[in-house]
Structures are given as structure tokens and as C-alpha cells.
C-alpha positions in Angstrom: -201.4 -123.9 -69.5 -203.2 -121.1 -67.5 -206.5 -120.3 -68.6 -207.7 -118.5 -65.3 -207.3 -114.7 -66.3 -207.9 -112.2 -64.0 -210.9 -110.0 -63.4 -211.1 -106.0 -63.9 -214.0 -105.9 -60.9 -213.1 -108.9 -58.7 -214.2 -112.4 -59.2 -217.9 -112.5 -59.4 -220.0 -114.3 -56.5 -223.2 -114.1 -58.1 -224.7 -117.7 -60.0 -226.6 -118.4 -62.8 -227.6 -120.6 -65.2 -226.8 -120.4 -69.1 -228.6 -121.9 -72.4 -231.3 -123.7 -70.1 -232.5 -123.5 -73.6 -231.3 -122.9 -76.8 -233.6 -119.7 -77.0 -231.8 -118.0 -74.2 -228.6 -116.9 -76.1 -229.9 -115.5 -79.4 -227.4 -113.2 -81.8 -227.8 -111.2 -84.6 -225.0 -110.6 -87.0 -225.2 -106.1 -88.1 -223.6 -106.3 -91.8 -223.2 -102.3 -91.3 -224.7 -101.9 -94.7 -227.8 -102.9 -97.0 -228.0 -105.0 -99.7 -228.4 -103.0 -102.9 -230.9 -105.9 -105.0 -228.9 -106.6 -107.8 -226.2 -108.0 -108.7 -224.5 -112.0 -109.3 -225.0 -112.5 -105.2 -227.9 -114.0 -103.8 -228.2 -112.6 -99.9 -229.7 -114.7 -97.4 -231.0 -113.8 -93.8 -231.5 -117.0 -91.9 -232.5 -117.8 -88.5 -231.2 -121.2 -87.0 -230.9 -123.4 -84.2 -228.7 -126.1 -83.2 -227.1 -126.2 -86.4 -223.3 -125.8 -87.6 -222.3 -122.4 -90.0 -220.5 -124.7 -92.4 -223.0 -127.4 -92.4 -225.5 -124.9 -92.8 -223.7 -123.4 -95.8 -223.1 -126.8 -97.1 -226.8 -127.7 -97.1 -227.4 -124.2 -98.6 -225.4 -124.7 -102.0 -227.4 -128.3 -101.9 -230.5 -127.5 -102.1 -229.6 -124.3 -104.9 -227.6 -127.1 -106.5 -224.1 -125.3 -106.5 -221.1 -126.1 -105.3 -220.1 -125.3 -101.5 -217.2 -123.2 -102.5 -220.1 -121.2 -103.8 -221.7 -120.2 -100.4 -219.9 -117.8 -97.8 -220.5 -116.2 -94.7 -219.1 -113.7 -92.7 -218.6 -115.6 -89.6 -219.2 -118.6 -87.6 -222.4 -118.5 -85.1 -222.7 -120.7 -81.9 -224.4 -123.9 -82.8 -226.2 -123.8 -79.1 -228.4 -120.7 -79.7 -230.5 -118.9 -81.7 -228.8 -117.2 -84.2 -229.5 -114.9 -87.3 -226.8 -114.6 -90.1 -226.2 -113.6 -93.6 -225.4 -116.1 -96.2 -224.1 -115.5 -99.6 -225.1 -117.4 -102.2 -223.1 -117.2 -106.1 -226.1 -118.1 -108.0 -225.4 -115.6 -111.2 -228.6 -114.6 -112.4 -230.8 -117.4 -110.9 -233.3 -117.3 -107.7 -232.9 -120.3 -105.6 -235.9 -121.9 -103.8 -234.9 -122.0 -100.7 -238.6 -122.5 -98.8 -237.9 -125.8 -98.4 -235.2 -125.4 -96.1 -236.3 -126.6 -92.9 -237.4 -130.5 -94.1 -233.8 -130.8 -94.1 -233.3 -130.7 -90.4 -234.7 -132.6 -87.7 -236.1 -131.5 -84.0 -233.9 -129.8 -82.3 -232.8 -128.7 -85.6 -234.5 -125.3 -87.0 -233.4 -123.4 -89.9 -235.8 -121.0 -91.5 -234.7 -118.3 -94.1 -235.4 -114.6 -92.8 -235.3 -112.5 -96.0 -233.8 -113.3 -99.5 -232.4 -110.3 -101.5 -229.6 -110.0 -104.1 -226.1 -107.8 -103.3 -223.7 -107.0 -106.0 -220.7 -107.8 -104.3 -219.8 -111.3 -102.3 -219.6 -112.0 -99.1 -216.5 -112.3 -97.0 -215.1 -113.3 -94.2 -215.5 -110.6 -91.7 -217.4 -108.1 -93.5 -220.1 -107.5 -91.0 -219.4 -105.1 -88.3 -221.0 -106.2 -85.1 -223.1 -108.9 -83.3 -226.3 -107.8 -81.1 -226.9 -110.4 -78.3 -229.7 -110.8 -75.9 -229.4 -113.6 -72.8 -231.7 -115.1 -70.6 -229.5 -115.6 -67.3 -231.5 -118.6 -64.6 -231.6 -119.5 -61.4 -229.6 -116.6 -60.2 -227.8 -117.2 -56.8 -226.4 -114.1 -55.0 -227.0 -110.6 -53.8 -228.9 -108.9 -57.0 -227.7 -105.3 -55.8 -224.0 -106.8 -56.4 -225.5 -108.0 -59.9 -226.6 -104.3 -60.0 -223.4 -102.7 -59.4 -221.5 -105.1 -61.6 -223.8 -104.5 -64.7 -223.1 -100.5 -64.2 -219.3 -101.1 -64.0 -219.2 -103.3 -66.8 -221.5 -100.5 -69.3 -219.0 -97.5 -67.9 -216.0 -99.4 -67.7 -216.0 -102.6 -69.6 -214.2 -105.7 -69.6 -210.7 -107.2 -70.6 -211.0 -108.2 -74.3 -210.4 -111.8 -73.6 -210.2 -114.4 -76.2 -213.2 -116.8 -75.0 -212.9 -120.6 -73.5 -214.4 -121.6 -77.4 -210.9 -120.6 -78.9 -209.3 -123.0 -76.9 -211.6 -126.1 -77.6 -213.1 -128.4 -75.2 -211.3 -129.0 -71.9 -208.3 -126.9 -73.5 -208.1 -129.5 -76.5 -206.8 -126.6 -78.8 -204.1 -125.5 -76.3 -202.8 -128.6 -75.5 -202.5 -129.5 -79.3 -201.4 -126.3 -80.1 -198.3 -126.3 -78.0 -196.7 -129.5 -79.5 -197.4 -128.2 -83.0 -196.1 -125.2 -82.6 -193.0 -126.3 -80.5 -192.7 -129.0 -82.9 -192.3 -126.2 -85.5 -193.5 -125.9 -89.5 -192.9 -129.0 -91.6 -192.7 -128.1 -94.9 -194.2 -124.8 -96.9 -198.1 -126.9 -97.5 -200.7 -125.1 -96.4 -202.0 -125.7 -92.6 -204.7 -127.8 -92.4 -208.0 -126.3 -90.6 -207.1 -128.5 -87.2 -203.6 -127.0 -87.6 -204.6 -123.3 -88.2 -207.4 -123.7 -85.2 -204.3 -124.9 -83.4 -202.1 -122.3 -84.1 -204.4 -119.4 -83.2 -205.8 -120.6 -80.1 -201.9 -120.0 -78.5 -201.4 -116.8 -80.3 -205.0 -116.0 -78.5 -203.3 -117.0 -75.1 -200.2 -115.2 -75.7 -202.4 -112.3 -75.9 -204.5 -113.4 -72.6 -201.7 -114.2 -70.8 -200.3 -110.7 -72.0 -204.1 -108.8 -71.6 -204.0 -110.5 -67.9 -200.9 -108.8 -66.5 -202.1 -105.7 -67.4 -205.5 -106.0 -65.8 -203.3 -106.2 -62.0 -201.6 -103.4 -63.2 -204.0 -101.4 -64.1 -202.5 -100.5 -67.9 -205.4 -102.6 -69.7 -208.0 -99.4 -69.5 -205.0 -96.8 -69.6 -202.7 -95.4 -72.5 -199.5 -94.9 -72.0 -196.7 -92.6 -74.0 -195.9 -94.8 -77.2 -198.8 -96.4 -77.0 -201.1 -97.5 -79.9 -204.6 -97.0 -79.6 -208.3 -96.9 -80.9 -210.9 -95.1 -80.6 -214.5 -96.6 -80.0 -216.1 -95.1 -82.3 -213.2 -95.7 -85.1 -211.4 -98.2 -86.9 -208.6 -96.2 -87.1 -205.4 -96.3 -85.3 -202.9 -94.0 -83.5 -199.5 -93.7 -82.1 -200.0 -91.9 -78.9 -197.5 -88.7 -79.0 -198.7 -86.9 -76.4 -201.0 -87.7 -73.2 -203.2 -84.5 -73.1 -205.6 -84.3 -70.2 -208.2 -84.8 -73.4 -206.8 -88.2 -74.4 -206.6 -89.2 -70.8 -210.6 -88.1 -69.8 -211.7 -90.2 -73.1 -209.7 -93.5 -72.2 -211.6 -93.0 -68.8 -214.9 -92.3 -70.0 -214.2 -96.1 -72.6 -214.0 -93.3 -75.5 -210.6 -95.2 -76.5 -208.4 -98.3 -75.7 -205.1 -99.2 -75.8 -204.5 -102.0 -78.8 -202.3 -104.9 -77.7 -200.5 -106.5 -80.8 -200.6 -110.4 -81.3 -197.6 -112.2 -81.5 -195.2 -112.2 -84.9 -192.1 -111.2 -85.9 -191.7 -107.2 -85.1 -195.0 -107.5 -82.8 -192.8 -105.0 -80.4 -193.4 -102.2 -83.3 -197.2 -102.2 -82.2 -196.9 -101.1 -78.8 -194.8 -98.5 -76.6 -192.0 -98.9 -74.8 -194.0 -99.4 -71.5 -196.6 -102.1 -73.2 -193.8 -103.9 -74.6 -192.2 -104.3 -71.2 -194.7 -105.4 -69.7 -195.7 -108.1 -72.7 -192.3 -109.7 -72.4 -192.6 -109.6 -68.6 -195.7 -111.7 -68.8 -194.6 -114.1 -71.4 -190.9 -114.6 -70.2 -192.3 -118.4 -68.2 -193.1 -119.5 -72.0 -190.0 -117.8 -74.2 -189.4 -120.9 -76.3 -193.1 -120.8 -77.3 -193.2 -117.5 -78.2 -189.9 -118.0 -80.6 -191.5 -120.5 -82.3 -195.0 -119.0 -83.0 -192.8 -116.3 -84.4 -190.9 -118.5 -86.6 -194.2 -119.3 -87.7 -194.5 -116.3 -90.0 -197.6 -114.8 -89.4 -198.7 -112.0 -90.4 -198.8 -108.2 -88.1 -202.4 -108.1 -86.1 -203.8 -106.2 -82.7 -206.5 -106.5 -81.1 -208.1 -104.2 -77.9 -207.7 -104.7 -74.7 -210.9 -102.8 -73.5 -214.0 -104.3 -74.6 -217.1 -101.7 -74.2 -220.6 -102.9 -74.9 -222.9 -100.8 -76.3 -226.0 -100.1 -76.2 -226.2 -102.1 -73.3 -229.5 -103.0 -71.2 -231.1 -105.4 -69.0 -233.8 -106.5 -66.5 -234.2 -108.8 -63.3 -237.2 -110.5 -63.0 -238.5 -112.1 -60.0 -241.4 -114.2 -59.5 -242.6 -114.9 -56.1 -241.6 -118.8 -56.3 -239.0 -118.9 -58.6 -235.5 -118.2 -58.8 -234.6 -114.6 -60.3 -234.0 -114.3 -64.0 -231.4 -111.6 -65.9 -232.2 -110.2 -69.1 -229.0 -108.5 -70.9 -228.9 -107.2 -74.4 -226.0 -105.3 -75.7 -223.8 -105.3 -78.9 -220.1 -106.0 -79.4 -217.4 -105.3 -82.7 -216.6 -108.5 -84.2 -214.0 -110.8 -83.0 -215.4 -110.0 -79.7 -216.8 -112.8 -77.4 -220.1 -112.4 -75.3 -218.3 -114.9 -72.3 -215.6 -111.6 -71.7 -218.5 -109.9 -71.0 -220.5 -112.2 -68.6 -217.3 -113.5 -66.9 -217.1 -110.1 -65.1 -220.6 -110.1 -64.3 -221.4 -113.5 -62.7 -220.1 -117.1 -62.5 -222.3 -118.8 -65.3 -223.1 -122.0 -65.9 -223.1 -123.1 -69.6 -225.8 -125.6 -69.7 -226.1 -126.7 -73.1 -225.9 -130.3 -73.7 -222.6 -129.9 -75.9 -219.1 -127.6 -75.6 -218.2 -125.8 -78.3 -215.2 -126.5 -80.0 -214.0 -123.4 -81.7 -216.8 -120.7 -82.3 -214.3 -118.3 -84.4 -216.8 -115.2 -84.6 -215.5 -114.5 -82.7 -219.1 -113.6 -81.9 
């Protein structure tokens, strides 16, 4: 199955070097509101390393000695980095001693808790709004005033809203798998099993790339179009587009709003225009049988953008006199938004951490 999507400003020719060390991708989960100390819910802020979201939640209802079911999180953080999330902890009226945390973990294992507060509501999945990332980018290879040029297109215009390589497992594990499953059709009315549901999305995600891809050679991915749904930034709202005032067209091309692209189910065609809907069938019509089944699935209505802007968006080139020149990027994405969209269109990386990833659903 294709995974080699196209790119809104040309393949990069540019190199560089990724997670030389675990410190050089660091994220920070924005929960888009405070805590307001009280309540059931103990609130955790903890920074780790090299160490699994689930396994980290697991070890958390250990060591306050409840059960795991007990312990959520708004989403999953890549295992190679430095990350800083918010745990939720069901403790009632109690105040777990978690100092002890990091004698659970070995070298190159780090866990250490942030800040500890109380919230009176739980934790779910996706409740924080954002992620704020800042990469250290190595032996960079290339003309740095094209790395210029690229880092001011991608601020102003953004990037395709791609689905990143994590969703579709290591060497395209997830994809392959996925395929037979969902060709193979639902057995039964159980529940899927985590492998199965991993499975499951990581071909609707490529529906949608596949879909998202097409419209980057045609231009339509950063354009709206009559019939069109679409967002707006700033906004979680969304809107059918009636009519294409010169207003509507000068914000879609200052990245003010973005078409929406809906993800394959039964009636997906009610989420688009007439034009958008075209041209989604156009780019699926090689894999028709798939599509029919992952309807028959029965999942449920969801869209997702295809313009990713990030924002508040910075960075720095440093060059020594006998080393290779270094990047420094910081900027923020909306979750369910991957970083590797984002540094696709600015250079071909290199991901040098020791292990892939197999699914990193945050969708960072």
C-alpha cells in the first residue's frame, strides 16, 4: 500500500538527523484549563523518558495501590523523547506518595513527577487541547537558506494534515494487517481487541492520506470550495460553506480556516461538497472493495483538517565552526496532530532512535 504522499512545497533536499538523543524531541501536553484543587481526582504532571503511557500509568496505580482502571490520561506520548503529561489518578480523598517514583525505572528510564494537585472532574481521553514541541534537528546537510525559505512557507502556509508513519506501525505492520482484517470483514458483534482497533484505524487514516494526497496536486487541500465543510483556526466549530465571499477566500489564504476532510463511514459523502466528494472517490476508486468494507465496519461520523498550521512557531540555526549546523524548532499543534507532518515538508529527517514506534496515537 502507498505510503509516499505528496508534498505541498516540493520534496525537501535538506538532511538531518533526529533523536540523536532522547532530549532532542521534548513535548508538552496544554490541558487548556487549570486544575481547580479539590475534588475525588488526584492530577499529576510528570516528566518522563523512554518510558510507555500505559506502562507509566500502570506503575502509577501501583505504587498508590489502586487499580489500573483507576489511572487515565489524555493521550499517548512518544516513548523516545522527553515528554511532560498529565495523569489522573481516582484516589477519593487520599494523597498518594508518589516521590518514590523514579526507583522504579532504570537508566535510560526517567520518570519524575512535575507537580501534584487535585481536579474535581476525571480525566479523559482527549481532553487536553494541544501539544507544544521543541526539536533539536543534527548534522544538517543542504543549502540553510532553502531550510530558510521552507520554515517561512510552512509558518504562513502550513502542511497537509497527514496521519504520521506511527499510525501505520513499523515497516507498515498496521497496514498490512489492517487490510486482511478489514477485507476479511467483522466476525461476530465482540468488542475489537486493541491490535484489531489499531488495525482498523490505521486504514481509515490512509483512506484519508490517500484522499488528503490528491488534493495536495490539485491544489484543493488549502482551498474551500462551494459545499464545502470547514474550520476555522481559531475554532472548534464547523461550517457548511454557502457562499465564497472574497472574506472567506483571503482567510483560507492567510491559514485563518481549512477545509475538513471526513473519514470514511457510512454517509462520509454528507461531510464534504460536491467537489471534495468527487475528488475523494476519484482518489480511492484503485481500493473500492476496501473502502466497502471499512464501511460495513460501522463506524461512527469523524473529519479531520486537511491544513495543519503551527502556531506560535520559531526556530534557530546554529553553526559552530567545526561542526555540522544544528535546527532548533519549537511550535504547537491541536491534538490528533503529528509533529512528522510538520518536518516532512521541511527536511528529509532521519529518526535515529534506537527503536520505531509502533502506534503513538496522540496523535501528538
Amino acid at each position: 500500500m502507498n505510503t509516499e504522499w505528496r508534498y505541498a512545497w516540493s520534496k525537501p533536499t535538506i538532511s538531518g538527523d533526529l533523536k540523536t538523543y532522547v532530549q532532542d524531541f521534548y513535548v508538552e501536553e496544554v490541558l487548556g484549563f487549570e486544575p481547580d484543587e479539590q475534588g475525588e481526582f488526584c492530577f499529576v504532571f510528570v516528566e518522563k523518558q523512554g518510558v510507555n503511557t500505559d506502562f507509566l500509568a500502570k506503575r502509577l496505580a501501583q505504587i498508590a495501590g489502586i487499580a489500573p482502571n483507576k489511572v487515565t490520561y489524555s493521550g499517548v506520548k512518544d516513548r523516545h523523547a522527553c515528554t511532560r503529561q498529565w495523569f489522573c489518578l481516582h484516589v477519593l480523598n487520599q494523597t498518594p506518595d508518589l516521590s518514590g517514583i523514579q526507583d522504579a525505572f532504570r537508566e535510560p528510564e526517567s520518570v519524575r513527577v512535575i507537580r501534584q494537585t487535585r481536579h474535581s472532574k476525571k480525566l479523559r481521553t482527549g481532553s487536553h487541547i494541544a501539544n507544544r514541541f521543541v526539536l533539536r534537528l543534527r548534522e544538517l546537510e543542504g543549502d540553510l537558506d532553502e531550510l530558510q525559505s521552507r520554515l517561512e512557507l510552512i509558518k504562513l502556509g502550513g502542511v497537509p494534515n497527514y496521519y504520521g508513519p506511527q499510525r501505520f506501525g513499523i515497516n507498515g505492520n498496521n497496514l498490512h494487517n489492517g487490510k486482511g482484517f478489514v477485507l476479511k470483514g467483522r466476525q461476530g458483534r465482540n468488542k475489537l481487541a486493541k491490535t484489531e482497533s489499531f488495525w482498523l484505524s490505521a486504514i481509515r487514516s490512509w483512506c484519508f492520506n490517500e484522499a488528503l494526497s490528491q488534493q495536495v496536486e490539485s491544489g484543493m487541500w488549502a482551498r474551500l470550495c462551494d459545499g464545502d465543510i470547514a474550520q476555522y483556526q481559531a475554532k472548534d466549530e464547523q461550517f457548511r460553506v454557502k457562499d465564497m465571499t472574497a472574506g472567506l477566500h483571503l482567510t483560507a489564504m492567510q491559514g485563518g480556516v481549512h477545509p475538513v476532510l471526513p473519514l470514511i463511514c457510512e454517509g462520509w459523502e454528507a461531510g464534504t461538497g460536491p467537489q471534495r466528494e468527487l475528488a475523494i472517490k476519484e482518489s480511492l476508486s484503485g481500493n473500492q472493495e476496501l473502502v466497502e468494507a471499512l464501511i460495513n465496519f460501522g463506524l461512527s461520523r469523524e473529519s479531520r483538517l486537511a491544513r495543519l498550521m503551527p502556531m506560535n512557531m520559531a526556530w534557530e540555526l546554529l553553526q559552530g565552526a567545526n561542526e555540522k549546523p544544528q535546527l532548533i524548532v519549537e511550535f504547537s499543534l491541536s491534538k490528533g496532530c503529528f509533529a512528522t507532518s510538520i518536518l516532512r515538508e521541511m527536511m528529509d529527517f532521519r529518526d535515529m532512535s534506537v527503536e520505531k514506534h509502533h502506534e503513538n496515537i496522540d496523535r501528538q
